[in-house]
N, C-alpha and C positions, 0 to 999 in steps of 0.2 A: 316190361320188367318193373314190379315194383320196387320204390325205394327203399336202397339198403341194401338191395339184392345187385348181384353182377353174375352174370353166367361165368363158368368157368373158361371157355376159348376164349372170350374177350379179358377178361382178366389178365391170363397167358399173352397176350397182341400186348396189351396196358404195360404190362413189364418188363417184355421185352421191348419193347421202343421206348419206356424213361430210363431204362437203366444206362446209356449210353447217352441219353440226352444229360440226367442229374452228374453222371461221373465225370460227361465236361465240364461240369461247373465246381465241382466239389473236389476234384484231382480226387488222389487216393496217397497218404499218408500210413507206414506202415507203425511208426510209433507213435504212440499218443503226444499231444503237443496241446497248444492253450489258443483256441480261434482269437479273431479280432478283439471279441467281449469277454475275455477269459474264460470261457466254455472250455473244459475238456472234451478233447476230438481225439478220433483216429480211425484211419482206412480212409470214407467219402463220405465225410460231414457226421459220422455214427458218434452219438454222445450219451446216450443213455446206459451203458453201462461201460463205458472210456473212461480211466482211470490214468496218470501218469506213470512212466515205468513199464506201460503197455508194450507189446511188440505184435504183430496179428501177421501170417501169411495173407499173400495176393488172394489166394483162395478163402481164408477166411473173412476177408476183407469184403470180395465179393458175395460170400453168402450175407453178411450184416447189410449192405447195401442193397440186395434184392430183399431182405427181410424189412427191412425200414421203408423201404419203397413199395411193400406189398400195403403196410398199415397206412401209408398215406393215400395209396387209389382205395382200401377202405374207406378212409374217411371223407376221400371225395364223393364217393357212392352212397354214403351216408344220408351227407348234407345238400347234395345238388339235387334236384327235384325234375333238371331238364333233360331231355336226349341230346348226348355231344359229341362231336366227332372224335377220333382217336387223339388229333393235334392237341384239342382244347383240355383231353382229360391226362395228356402228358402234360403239358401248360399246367396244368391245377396240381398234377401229383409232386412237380415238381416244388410247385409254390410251398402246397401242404407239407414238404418233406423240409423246406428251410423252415417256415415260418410257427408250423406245427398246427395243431387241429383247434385249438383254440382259435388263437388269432385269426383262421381261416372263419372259424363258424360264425364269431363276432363281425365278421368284414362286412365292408360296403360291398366288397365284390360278391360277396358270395348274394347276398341282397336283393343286387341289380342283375346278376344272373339269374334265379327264381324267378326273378319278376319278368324274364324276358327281355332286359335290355343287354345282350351279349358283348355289342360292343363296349358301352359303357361300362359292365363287368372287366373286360378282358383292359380297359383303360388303367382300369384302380390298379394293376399290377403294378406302373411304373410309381407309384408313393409308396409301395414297399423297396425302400431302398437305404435304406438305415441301418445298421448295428450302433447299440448304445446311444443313440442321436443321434451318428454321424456316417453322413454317405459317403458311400463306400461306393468307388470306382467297377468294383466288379459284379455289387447286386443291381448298378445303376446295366448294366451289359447286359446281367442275366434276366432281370427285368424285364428290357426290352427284350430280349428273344423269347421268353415267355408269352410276351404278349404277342411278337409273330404268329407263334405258334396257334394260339387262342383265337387271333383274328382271320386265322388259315382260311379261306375260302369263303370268307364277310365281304359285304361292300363296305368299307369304314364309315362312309359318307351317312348311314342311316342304323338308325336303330333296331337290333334281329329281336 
């Protein structure tokens, strides 16, 4: 598969196993509210067009959260250059979906992935643990289970 491209059944697999991964981490909120860093939020982590005053059904809640999490296995498909297991590309979409495709494209992680060092990729997850400067107890959790995920089926001890 060239890069950028994703066949459609894997796609479909890609989604439905983050979407149940990202919504435990994100809860689902049905009114708009102001995250850690005063980000306008509502539903599961949906900010780009969250406004206060909002009110969103469970259903439409979960259409934005399969929508936002479809553009973020985009842009993992995008930027990653390597063949990955299904864990490692929920691990990313989910990263992709807090962090956004910037910060993803600029990463060491994304870097030392390309380059073949997976474990050391799948390590940089746990220094994303910041809102506004300050760590936060729960990206410090989500973090690590991201990176479970990513080191799914690695020996740690060496470099993939």
């Amino acid at each position: 598969m060239s890069k950028g491209k994703i066949a459609g059944a894997l796609f479909a697999v890609l989604l439905a196993a983050s979407t149940p991964f990202v919504a435990g981490w994100e809860g689902t909120e049905n009114k708009a509210y102001k995250d850690a860093v005063g980000v306008t939020t509502i539903c599961s982590g949906h900010t780009a067009t969250a406004e206060m005053g909002q009110v969103k059904t469970d259903a439409e809640c979960e259409a934005l959260l399969r929508q936002d999490l479809s553009k973020a296995i985009m842009v993992v498909a995008l930027h990653v250059d390597v063949e990955m297991p299904v864990e490692r590309w929920v691990a990313l979409a989910s990263f992709v979906f807090n962090v956004g495709e910037g910060n993803f494209a600029r990463s060491t992680l994304l870097k030392k992935l390309n380059a073949g060092d997976t474990v050391g990729a799948c390590n940089e997850l746990l220094r994303w643990n910041k809102a506004g400067g300050v760590v936060l107890k729960g990206l410090v959790k989500r973090r690590e289970a991201e990176r479970q995920l990513c080191l799914r089926g690695l020996d740690e001890t060496r470099p993939q």
